[in-house]
N, CA, C and O atoms as a GROMACS GRO file, in nm:
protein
  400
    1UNK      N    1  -0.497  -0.654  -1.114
    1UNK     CA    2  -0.576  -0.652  -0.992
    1UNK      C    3  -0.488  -0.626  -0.870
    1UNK      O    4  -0.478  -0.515  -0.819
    2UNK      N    5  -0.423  -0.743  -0.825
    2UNK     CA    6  -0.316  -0.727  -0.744
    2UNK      C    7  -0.191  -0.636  -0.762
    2UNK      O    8  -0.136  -0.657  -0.870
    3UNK      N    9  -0.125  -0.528  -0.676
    3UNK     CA   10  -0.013  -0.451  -0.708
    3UNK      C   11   0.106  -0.519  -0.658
    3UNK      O   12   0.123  -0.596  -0.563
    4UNK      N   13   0.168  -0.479  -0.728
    4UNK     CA   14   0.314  -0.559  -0.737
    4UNK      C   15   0.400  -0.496  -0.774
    4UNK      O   16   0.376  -0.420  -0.867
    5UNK      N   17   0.544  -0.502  -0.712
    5UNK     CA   18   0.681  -0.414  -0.778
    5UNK      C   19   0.676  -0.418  -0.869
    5UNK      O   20   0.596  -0.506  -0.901
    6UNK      N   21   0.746  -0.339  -1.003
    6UNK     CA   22   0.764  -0.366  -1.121
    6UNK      C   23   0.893  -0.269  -1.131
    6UNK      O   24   0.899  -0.154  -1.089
    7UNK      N   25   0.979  -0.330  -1.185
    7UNK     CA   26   1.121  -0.250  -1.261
    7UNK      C   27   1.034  -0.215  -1.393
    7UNK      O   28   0.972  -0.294  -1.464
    8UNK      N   29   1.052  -0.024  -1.410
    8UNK     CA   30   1.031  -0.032  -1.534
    8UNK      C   31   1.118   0.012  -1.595
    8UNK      O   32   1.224  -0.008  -1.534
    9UNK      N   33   1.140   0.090  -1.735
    9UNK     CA   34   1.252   0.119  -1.822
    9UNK      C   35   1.201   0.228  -1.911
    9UNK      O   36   1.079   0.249  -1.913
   10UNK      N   37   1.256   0.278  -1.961
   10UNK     CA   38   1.175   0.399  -2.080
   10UNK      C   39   1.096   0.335  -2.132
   10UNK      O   40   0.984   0.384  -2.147
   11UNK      N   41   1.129   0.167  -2.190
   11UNK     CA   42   1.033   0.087  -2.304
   11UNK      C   43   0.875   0.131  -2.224
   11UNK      O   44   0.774   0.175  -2.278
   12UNK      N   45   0.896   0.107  -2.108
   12UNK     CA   46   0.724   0.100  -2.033
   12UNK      C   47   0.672   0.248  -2.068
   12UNK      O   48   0.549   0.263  -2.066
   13UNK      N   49   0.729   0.326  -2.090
   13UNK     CA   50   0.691   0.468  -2.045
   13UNK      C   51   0.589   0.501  -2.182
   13UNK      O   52   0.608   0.445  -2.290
   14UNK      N   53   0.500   0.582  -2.162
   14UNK     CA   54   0.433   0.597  -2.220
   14UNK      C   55   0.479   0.748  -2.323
   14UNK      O   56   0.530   0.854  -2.286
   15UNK      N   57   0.444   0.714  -2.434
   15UNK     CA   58   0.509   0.813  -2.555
   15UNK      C   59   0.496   1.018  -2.455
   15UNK      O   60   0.597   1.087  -2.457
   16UNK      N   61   0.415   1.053  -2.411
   16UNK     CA   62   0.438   1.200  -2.340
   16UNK      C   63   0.524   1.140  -2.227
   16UNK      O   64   0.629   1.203  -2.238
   17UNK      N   65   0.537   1.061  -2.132
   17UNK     CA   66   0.623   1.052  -2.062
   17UNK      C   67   0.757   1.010  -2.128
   17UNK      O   68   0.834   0.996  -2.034
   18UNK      N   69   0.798   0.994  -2.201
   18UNK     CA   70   0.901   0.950  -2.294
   18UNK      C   71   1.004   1.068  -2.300
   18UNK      O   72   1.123   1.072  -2.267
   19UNK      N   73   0.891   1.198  -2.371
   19UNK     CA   74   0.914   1.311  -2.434
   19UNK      C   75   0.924   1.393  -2.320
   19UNK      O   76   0.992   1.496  -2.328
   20UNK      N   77   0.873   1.368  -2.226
   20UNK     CA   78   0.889   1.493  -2.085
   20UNK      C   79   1.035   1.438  -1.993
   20UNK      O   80   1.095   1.528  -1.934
   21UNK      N   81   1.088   1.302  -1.982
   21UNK     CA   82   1.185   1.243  -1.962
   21UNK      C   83   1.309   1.299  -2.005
   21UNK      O   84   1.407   1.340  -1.943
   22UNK      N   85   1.275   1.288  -2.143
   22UNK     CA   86   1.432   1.352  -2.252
   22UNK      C   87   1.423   1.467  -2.254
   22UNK      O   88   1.527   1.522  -2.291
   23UNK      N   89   1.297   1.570  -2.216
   23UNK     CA   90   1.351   1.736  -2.206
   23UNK      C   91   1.391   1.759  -2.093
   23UNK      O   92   1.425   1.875  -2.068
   24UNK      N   93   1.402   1.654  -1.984
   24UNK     CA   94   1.444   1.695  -1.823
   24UNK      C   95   1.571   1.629  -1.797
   24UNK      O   96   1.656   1.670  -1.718
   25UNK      N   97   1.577   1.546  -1.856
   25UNK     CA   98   1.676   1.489  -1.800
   25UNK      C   99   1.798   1.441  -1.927
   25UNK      O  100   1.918   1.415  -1.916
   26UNK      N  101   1.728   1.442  -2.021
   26UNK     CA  102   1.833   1.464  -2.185
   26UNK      C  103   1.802   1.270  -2.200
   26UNK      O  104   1.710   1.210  -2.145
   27UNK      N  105   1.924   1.200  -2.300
   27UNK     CA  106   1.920   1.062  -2.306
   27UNK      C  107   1.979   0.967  -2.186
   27UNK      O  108   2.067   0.886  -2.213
   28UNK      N  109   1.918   0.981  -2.035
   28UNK     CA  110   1.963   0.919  -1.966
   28UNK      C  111   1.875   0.808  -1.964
   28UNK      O  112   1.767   0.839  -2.015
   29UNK      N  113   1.880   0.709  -1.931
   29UNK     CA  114   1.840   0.564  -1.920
   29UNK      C  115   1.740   0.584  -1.824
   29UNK      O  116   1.777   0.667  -1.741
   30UNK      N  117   1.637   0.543  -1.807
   30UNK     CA  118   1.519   0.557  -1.770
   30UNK      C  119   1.532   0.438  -1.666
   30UNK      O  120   1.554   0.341  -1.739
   31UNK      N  121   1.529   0.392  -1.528
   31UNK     CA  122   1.543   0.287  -1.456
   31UNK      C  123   1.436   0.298  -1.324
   31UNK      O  124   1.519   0.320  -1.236
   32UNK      N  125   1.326   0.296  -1.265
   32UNK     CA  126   1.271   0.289  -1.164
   32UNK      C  127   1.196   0.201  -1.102
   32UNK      O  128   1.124   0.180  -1.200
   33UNK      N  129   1.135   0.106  -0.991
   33UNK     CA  130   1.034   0.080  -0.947
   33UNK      C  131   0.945   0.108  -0.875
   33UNK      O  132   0.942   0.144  -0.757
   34UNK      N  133   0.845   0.085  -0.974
   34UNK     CA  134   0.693   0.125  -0.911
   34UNK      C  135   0.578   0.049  -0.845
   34UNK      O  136   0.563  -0.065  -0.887
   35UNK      N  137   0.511   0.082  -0.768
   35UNK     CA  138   0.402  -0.062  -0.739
   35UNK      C  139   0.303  -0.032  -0.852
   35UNK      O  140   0.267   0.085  -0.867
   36UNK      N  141   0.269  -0.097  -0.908
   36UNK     CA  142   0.182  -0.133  -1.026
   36UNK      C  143   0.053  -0.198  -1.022
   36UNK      O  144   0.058  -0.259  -0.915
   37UNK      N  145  -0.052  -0.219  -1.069
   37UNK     CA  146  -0.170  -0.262  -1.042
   37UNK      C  147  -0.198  -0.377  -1.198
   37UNK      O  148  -0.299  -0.378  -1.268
   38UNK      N  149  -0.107  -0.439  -1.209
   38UNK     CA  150  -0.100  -0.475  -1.348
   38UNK      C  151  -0.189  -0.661  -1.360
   38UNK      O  152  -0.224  -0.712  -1.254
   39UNK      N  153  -0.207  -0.719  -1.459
   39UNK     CA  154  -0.236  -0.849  -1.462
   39UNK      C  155  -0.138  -0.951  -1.509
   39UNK      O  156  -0.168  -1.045  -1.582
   40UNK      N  157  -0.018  -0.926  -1.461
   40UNK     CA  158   0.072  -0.973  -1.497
   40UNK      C  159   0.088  -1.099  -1.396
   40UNK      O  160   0.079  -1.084  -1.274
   41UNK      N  161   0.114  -1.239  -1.465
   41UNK     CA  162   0.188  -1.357  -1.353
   41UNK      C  163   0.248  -1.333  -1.226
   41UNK      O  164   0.357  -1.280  -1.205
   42UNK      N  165   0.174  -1.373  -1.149
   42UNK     CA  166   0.256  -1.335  -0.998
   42UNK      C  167   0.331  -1.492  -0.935
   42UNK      O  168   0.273  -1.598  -0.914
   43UNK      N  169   0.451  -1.466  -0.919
   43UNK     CA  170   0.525  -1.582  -0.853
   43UNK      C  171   0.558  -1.545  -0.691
   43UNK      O  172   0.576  -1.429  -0.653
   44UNK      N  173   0.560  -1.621  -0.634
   44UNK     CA  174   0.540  -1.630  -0.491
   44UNK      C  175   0.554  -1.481  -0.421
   44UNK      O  176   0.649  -1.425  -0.366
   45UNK      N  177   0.396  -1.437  -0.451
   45UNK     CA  178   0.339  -1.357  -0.433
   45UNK      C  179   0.242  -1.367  -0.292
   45UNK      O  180   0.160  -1.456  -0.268
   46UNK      N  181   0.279  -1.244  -0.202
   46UNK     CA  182   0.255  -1.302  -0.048
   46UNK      C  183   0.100  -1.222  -0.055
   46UNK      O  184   0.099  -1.154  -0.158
   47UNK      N  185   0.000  -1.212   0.005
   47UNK     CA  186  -0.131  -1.162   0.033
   47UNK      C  187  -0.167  -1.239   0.115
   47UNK      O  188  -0.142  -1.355   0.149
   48UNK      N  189  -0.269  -1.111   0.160
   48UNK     CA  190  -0.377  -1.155   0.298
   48UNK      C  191  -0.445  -1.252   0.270
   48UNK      O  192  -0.476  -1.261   0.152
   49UNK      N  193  -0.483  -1.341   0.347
   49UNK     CA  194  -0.598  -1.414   0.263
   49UNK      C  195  -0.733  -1.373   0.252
   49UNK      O  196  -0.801  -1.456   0.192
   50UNK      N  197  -0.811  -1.248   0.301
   50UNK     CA  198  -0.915  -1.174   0.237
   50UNK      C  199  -0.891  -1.109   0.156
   50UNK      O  200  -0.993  -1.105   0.087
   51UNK      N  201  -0.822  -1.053   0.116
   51UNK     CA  202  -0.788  -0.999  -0.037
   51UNK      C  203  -0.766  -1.086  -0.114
   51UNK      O  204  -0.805  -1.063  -0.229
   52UNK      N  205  -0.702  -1.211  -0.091
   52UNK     CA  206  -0.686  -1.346  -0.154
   52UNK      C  207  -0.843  -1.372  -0.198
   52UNK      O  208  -0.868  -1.355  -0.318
   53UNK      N  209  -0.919  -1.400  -0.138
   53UNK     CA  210  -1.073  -1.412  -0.146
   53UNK      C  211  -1.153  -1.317  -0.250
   53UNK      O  212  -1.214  -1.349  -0.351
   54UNK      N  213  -1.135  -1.212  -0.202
   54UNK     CA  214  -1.161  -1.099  -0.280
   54UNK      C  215  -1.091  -1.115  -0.439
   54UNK      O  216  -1.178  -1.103  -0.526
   55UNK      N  217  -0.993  -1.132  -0.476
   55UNK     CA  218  -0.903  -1.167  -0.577
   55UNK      C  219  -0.996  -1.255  -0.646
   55UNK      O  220  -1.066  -1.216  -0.740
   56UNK      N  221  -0.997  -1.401  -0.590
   56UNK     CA  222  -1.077  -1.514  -0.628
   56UNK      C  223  -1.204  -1.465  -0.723
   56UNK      O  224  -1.204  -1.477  -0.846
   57UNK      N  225  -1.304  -1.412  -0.654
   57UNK     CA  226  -1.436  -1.401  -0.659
   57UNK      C  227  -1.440  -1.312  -0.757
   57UNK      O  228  -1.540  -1.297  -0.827
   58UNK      N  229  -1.313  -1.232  -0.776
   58UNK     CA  230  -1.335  -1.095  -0.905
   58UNK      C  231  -1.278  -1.173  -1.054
   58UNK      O  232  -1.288  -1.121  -1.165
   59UNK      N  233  -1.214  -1.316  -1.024
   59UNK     CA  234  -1.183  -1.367  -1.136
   59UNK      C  235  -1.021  -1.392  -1.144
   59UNK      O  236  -0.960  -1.394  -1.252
   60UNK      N  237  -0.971  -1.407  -1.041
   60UNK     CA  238  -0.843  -1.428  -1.049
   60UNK      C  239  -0.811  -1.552  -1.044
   60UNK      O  240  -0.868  -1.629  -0.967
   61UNK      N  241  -0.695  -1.599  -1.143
   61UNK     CA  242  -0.671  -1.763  -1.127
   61UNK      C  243  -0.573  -1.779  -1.031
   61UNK      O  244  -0.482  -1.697  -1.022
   62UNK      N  245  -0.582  -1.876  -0.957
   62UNK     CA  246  -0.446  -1.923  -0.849
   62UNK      C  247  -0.423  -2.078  -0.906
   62UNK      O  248  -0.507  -2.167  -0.904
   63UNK      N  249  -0.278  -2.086  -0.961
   63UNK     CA  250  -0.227  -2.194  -0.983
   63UNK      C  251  -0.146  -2.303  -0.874
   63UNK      O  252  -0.154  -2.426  -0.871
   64UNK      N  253  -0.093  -2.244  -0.817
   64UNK     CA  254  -0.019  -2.305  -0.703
   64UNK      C  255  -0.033  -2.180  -0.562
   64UNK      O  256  -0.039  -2.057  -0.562
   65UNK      N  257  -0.034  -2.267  -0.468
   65UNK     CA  258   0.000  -2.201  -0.324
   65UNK      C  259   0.117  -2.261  -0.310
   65UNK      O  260   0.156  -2.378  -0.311
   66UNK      N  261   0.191  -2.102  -0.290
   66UNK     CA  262   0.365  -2.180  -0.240
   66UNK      C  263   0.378  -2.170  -0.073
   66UNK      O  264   0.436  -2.248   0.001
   67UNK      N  265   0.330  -2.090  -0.051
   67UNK     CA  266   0.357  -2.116   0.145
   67UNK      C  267   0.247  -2.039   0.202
   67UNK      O  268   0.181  -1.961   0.134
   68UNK      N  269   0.224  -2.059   0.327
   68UNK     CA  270   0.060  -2.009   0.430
   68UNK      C  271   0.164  -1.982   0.540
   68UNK      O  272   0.252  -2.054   0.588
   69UNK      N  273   0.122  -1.843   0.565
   69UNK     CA  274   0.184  -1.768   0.689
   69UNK      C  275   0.016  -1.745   0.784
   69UNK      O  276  -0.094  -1.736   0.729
   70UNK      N  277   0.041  -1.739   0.925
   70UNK     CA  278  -0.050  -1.731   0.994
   70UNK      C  279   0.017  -1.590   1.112
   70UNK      O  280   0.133  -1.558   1.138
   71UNK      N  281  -0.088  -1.547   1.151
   71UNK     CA  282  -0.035  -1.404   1.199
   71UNK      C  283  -0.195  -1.410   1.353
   71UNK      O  284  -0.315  -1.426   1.331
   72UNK      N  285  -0.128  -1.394   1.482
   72UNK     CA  286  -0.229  -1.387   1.589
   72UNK      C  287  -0.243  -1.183   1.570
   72UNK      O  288  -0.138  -1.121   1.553
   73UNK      N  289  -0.344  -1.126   1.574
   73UNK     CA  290  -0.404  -0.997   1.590
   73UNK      C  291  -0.414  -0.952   1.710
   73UNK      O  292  -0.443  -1.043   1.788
   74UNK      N  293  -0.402  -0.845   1.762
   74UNK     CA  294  -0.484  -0.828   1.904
   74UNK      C  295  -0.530  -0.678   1.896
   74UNK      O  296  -0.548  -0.640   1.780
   75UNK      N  297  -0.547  -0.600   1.978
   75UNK     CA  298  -0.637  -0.471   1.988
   75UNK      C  299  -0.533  -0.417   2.104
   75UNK      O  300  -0.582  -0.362   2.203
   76UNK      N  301  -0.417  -0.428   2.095
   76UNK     CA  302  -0.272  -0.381   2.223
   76UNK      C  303  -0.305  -0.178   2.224
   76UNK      O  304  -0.271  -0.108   2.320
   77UNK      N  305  -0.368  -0.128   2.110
   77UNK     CA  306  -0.363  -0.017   2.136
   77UNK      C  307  -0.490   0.079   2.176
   77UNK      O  308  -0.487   0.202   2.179
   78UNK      N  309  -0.600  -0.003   2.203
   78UNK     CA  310  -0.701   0.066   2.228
   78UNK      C  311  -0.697   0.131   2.385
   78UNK      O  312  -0.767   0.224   2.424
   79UNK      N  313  -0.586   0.047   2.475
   79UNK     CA  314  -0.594   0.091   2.590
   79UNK      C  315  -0.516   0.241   2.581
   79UNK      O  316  -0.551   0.325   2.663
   80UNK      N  317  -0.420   0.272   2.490
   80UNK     CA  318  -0.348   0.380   2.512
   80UNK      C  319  -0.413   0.506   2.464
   80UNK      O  320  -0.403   0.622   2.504
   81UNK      N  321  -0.510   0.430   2.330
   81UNK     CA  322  -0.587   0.566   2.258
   81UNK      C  323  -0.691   0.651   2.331
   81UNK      O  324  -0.716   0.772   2.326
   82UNK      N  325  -0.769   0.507   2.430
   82UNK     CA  326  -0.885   0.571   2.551
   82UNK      C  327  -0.774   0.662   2.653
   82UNK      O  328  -0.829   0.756   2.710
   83UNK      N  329  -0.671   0.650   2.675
   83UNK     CA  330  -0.642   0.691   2.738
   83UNK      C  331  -0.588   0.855   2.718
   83UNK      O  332  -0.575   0.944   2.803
   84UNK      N  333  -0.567   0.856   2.604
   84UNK     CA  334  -0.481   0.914   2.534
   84UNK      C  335  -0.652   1.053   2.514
   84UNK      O  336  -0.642   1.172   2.547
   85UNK      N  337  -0.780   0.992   2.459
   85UNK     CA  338  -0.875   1.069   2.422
   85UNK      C  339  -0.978   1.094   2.572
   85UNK      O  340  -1.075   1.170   2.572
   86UNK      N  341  -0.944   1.035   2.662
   86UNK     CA  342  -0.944   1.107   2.803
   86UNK      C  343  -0.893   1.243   2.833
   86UNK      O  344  -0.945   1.352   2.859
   87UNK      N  345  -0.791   1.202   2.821
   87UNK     CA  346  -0.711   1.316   2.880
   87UNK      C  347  -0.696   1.436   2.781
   87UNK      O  348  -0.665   1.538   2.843
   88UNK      N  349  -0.706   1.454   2.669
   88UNK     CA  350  -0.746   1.528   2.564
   88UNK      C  351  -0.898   1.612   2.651
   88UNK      O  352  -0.904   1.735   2.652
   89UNK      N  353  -0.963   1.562   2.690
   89UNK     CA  354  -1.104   1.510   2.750
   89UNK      C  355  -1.093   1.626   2.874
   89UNK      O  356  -1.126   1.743   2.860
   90UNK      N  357  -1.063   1.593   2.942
   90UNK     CA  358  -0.942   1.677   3.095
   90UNK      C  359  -0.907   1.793   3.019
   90UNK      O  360  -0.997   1.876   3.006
   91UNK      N  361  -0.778   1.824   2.955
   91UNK     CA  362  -0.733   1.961   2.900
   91UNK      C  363  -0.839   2.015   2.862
   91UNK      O  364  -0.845   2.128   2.910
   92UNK      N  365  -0.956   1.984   2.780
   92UNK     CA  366  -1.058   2.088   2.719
   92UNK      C  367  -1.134   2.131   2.823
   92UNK      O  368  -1.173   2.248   2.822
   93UNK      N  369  -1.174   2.027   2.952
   93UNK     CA  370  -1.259   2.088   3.054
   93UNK      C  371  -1.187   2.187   3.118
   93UNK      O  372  -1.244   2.294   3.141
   94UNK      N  373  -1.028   2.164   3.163
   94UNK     CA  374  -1.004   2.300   3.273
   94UNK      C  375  -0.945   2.381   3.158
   94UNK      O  376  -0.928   2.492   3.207
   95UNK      N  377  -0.908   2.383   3.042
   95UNK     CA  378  -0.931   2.529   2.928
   95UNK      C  379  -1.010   2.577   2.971
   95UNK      O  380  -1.002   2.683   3.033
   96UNK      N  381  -1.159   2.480   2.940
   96UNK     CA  382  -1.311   2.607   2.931
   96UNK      C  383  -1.319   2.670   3.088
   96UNK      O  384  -1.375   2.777   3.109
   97UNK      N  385  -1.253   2.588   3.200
   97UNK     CA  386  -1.289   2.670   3.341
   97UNK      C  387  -1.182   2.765   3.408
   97UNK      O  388  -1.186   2.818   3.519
   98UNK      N  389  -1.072   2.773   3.299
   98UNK     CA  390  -1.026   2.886   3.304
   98UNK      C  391  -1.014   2.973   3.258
   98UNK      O  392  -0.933   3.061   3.283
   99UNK      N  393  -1.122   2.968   3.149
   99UNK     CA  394  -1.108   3.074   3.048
   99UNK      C  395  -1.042   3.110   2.946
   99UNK      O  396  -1.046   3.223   2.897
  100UNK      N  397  -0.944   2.973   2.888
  100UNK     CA  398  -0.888   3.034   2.765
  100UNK      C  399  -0.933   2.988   2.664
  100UNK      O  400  -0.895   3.030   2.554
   0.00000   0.00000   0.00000
């Protein structure tokens, strides 16, 4: 459900990815991480707490809470975007009244 790093290794790789691996790259050791979408044990594993919720309700077990982070939000960029789709606003009017 939840995605999470995962180190994988050739073992993970799936038998055509195995075989497309060793014609590209010959017997080199297979080493990468990926974010994964797996159901694997998560240890102090950080999430929102609406996706936390969401998690819950789809059937996810939570054994322990190891720590609660709190985060204040604000809306700091709506003043720059009005401003920003104004003036966008301006350039298209004296385009069209000059004719280009």
């Amino acid at each position: 459900m939840a995605p999470e790093h995962v180190n994988l290794t050739k073992d993970d790789l799936s038998p055509y990815s195995k075989f497309v691996h060793t014609a590209l790259k010959g017997d080199v050791n297979y080493k990468d991480t990926k974010l994964t979408a797996t159901f694997n044990t998560r240890r102090k594993y950080v999430i929102h707490g609406l996706n936390l919720q969401t998690y819950l309700r789809l059937g996810m077990r939570l054994l322990k809470i190891h720590r609660v982070i709190a985060f204040q939000q604000s809306d700091f960029l709506t003043t720059y975007l009005f401003n920003i789709y104004f003036f966008l606003q301006y350039i298209n009017i004296l385009l069209f009244f000059q004719g280009i």
